[in-house]
N, C-alpha and C positions, 0 to 999 in steps of 0.2 A: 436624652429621651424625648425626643420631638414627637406632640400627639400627645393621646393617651397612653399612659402605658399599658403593656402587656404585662399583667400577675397572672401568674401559674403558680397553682397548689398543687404541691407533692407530698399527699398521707401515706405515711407507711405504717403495716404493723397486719401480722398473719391474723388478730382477729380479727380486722375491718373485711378482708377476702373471705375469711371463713363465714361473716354471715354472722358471727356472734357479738358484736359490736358494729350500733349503727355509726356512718361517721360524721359525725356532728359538728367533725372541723369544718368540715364543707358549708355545712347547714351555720355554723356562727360566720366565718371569715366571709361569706358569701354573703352573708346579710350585714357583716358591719362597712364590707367596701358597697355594696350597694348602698348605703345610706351617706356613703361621701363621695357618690356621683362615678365611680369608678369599678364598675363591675370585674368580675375575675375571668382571665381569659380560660382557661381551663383547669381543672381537677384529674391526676391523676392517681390511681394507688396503687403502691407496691407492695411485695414481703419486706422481710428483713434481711433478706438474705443482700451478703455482700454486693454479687454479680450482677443485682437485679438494681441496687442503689445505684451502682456505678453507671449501668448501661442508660437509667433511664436518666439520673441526676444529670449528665454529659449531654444527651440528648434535650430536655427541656432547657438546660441551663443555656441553649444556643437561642433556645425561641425567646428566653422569658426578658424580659424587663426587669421585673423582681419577681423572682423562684422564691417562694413560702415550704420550709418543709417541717414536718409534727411527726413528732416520737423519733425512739431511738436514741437517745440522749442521756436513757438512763445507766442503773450501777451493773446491769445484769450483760451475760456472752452478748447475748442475742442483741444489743445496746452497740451498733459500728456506725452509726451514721456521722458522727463526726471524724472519728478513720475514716473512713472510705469516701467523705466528700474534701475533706483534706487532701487527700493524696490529689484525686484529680485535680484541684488548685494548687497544688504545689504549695498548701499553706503547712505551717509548722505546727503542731500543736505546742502550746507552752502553759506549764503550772502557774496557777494564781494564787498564792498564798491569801489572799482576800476572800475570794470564792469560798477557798479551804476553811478559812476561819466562819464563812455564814454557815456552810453546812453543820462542822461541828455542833455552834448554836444552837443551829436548830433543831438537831438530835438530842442536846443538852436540855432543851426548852420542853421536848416532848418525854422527854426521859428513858432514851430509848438508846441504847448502844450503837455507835457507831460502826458499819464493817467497812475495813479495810478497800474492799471495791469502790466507794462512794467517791475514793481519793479520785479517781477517772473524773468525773463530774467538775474536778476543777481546771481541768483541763481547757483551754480553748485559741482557737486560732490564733495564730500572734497580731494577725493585724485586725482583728476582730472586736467589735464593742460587744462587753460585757453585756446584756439583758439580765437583769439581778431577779432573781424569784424568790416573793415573799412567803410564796404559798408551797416550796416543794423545794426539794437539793439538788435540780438539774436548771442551770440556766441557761435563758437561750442565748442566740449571736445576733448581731448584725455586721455583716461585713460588705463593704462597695470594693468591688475588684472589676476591674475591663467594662468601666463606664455601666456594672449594674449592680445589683440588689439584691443579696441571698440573706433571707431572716431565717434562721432554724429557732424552734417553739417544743419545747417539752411535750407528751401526750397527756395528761392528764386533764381533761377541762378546764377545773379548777386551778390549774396550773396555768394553763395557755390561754384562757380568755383574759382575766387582767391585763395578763403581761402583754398580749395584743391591743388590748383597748386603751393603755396609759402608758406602754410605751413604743408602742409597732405604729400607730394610728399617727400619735404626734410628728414621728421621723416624716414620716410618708408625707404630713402636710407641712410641714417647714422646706422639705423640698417640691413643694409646687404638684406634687403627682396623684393627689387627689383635691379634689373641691370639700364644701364648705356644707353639700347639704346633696340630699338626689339629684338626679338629670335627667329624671324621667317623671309623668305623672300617671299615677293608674288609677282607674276608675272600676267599680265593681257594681258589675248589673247584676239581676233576676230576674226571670220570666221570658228569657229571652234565648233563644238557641246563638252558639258561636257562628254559623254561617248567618242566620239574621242579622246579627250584630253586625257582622264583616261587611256585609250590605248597606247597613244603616248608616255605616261608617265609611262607606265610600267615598262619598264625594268630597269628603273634607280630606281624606287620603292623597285624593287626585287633585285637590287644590293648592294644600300645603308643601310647598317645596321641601325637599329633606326631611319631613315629618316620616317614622317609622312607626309602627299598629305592631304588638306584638298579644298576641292571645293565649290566654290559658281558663278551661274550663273546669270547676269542680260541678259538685253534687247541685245544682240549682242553682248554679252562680256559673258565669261568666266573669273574668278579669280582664280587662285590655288596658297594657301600659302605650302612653304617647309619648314621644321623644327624641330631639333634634339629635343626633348623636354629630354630628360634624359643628356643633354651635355649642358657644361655652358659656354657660348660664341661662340657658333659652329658659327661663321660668314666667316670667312675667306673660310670652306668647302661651307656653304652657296652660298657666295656668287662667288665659282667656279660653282656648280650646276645650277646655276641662269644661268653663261655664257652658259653651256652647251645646256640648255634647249632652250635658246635664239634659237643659230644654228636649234638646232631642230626645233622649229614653224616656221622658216621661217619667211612668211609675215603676215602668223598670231602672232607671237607677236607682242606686243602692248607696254607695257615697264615694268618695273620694280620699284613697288610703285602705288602709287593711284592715278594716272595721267588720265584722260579723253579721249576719244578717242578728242575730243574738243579743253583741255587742246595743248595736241600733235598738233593738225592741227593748232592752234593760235601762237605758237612757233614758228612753222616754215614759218606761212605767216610771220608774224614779222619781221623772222629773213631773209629773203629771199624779204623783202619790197613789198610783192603781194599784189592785191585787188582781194575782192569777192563780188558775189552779187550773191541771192537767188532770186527762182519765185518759190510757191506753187500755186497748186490748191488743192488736197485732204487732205494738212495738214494744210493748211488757214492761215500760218505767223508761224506755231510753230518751225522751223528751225529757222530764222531770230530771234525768240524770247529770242530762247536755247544761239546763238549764244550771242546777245546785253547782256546775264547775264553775260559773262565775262567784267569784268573789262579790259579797254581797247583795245576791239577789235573794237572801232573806226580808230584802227590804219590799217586795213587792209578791214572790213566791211565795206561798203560804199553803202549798201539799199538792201532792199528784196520786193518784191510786191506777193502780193499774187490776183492770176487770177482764180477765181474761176469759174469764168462762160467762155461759148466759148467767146462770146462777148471780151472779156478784155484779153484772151490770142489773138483774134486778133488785136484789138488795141493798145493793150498798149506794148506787146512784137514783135507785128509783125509774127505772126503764121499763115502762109496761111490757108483762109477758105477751100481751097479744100484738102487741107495735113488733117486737121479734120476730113473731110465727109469719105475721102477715109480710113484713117483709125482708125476714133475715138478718142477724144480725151484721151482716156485714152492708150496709145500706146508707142512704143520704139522710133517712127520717131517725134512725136511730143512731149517726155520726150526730146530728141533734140533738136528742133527749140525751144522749152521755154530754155532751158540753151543759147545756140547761143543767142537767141533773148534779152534775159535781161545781157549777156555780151556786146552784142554790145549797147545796150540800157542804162546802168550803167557805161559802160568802162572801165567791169572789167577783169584781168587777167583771172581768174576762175568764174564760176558760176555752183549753182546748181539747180535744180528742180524737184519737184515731183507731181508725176501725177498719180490717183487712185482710186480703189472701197473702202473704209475702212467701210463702212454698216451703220444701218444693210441692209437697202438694196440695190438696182441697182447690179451692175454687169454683165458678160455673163457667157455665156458658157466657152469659152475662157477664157476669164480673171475674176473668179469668185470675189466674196466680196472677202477682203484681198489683190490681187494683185496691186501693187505697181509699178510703175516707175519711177526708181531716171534718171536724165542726168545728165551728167557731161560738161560742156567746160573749156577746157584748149588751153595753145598757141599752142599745137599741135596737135589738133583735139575736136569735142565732141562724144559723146556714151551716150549711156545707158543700164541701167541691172534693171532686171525681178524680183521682189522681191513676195515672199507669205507669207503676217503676219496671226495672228492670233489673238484674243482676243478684249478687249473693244476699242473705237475709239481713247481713248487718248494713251492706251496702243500700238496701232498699229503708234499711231503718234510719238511715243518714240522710236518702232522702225527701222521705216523711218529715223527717225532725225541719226541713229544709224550707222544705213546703208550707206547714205548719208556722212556722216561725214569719216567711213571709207574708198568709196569709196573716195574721196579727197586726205585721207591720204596716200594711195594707189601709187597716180600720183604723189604725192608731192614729195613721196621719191625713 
């Protein structure tokens, strides 16, 4: 296999098609060979049906380097992937009395009767290495035939991540076909549109030989990974480019790896011992929400309220009723007194707030649907900024939360 190799993943299984099962084989095996420098060349997914394993197994298995394939493996009809990728290799199936004896086990273990079906399960290729599963009674293969690499992996998660992470990952790196660590480096910005960025990043594109820009945008982020792909270990260049690029965005970079705008702001209340506290009205609690999903951001969150009607931002925050009349609650002045008002209310260092059309309907002239305003209070002043989203109500509330959180990050550093 001179080069990188080519893997190709083959998911099978009628719920991944029907839409009732995401496929997360994708989303793990795709993110454990990205992290050993070796990306996956394609994902395809099948049924279960016979004619559909054979047509497609035949066909990738001519492209692939090493073909990965999930599910199928188990006691039930609908269970042929080891028949039917059998026959097209001309490999034998053969009983394991070993195998035989873990399944029993572990039915014994769970206390659960054995059915006679499960005996299939010890079946496997004759010239095939065992994959032993501690977590389940289907174990996978590895078998090298006509100079490649066919690993079949049980469906269960819990099943197929171990057995891929401690014993699929090792093979793969004693034979040399993946590295040691990424081979790419990605950088995450904000405040910054992707064609800006792609601009920004020009000239270092056009300067670096072989250097390849790959771009992906979310909700108020930008991602761009860098990466020599014909250069084996290009990290140290990498990770000069990386400093480079830093300099260049300024305040729009964000950091280096897959860090959250969130991530970032939780670190640094931590580390700096701040409290915060949240007031929505147009995003109903979904800040405060985003936020409690981190794992110990009790250490610095300390309440969010969400004031949806006039009523509650003036009682409960203290938001004078004539600061409203005069200038609406959806405004810059009273994106203000709601951050003020649940600082001084919570007694917190920083607080945030947003206040907004998000539709489909109300809004004005003025501040159409979409228009947003986040406040900010900190110990040395509050403010607020003008925000115009676009799209469905939770998509607008994502990125609010987006905004919000940058604006913070912003002050913090």
């Amino acid at each position: 296999m001179p080069g990188k190799p080519k893997i190709i993943l083959l998911t099978l299984g009628e719920e991944l098609l029907l839409g009732l099962t995401p496929n997360g084989h994708l989303t793990y095996i795709g993110d454990q060979l990205r992290q050993v420098g070796t990306p996956m060349h394609a994902n395809v997914t099948i049924s279960d049906a016979p004619e559909d394993i054979e047509s497609y197994f035949e066909d990738y298995w001519k492209k692939a380097d090493v073909l990965i394939t999930t599910g199928g493996l188990g006691p039930t009809v609908d269970d042929r992937t080891k028949e039917v990728i059998g026959e097209c290799l001309g490999e034998k199936l053969v009983y394991d009395p070993t195998v035989m004896q873990a399944i029993e086990a572990r039915f014994e273990a769970l206390g659960l009767e054995l059915n006679p079906n499960n005996r299939k399960q010890a079946y496997h290729f004759e010239n095939a290495e065992v994959l032993h599963n501690p977590n389940g009674t289907a174990p996978g293969l590895w078998l090298e035939k006509f100079g490649k690499i066919l690993v079949m992996l049980p469906g269960p998660p819990h099943e197929l991540q171990p057995m891929f992470k401690d014993q699929v990952l090792p093979r793969l790196q004693d034979k040399g076909l993946v590295q040691d660590s990424e081979n790419y480096i990605q950088i995450r910005t904000t405040g910054i549109g992707e064609s800006n960025l792609e601009t920004l990043l020009q000239p270092i594109a056009e300067r670096e030989s072989g250097l390849e820009l790959a771009y992906c945008a979310h909700p108020g982020m930008v991602d761009f990974r860098m990466s020599f792909p014909d250069q084996v270990n290009p990290f140290d260049r990498l990770a000069e480019l990386a400093e480079e690029c830093k300099k260049l965005l300024g305040e729009s970079f964000l950091t280096i790896g897959n860090d959250t705008l969130l991530d970032i702001v939780s670190k640094i209340l931590r580390r700096k011992k701040l409290k915060l506290a949240t007031v929505e009205s147009c995003t109903g609690g979904y800040i405060a929400n985003e936020i409690t999903n981190i794992p110990g951001s009790s250490e610095y969150f300390v309440g969010g309220l969400a004031t949806y009607s006039t009523g509650a931002k003036e009682d409960l925050i203290s938001v004078p009723f004539e600061l409203i009349q005069q200038h609406t609650a959806v405004s810059e002045e009273v994106a203000v007194a709601m951050a003020t008002g649940v600082a001084e209310r919570l007694e917190a260092d920083y607080a945030i707030s947003a206040t907004g059309y998000i539709g489909p309907g109300g809004g004005t002239e003025k501040d159409p649907v979409g228009t947003v305003y986040i406040g900010l209070h900190s110990p040395s002043g509050a403010f607020a900024r003008r925000f115009s989203f676009r799209g469905p109500r939770i998509a607008q509330k994502r990125r609010a939360f987006n905004a919000a959180m940058d604006l913070l990050r912003r002050e913090l550093i």
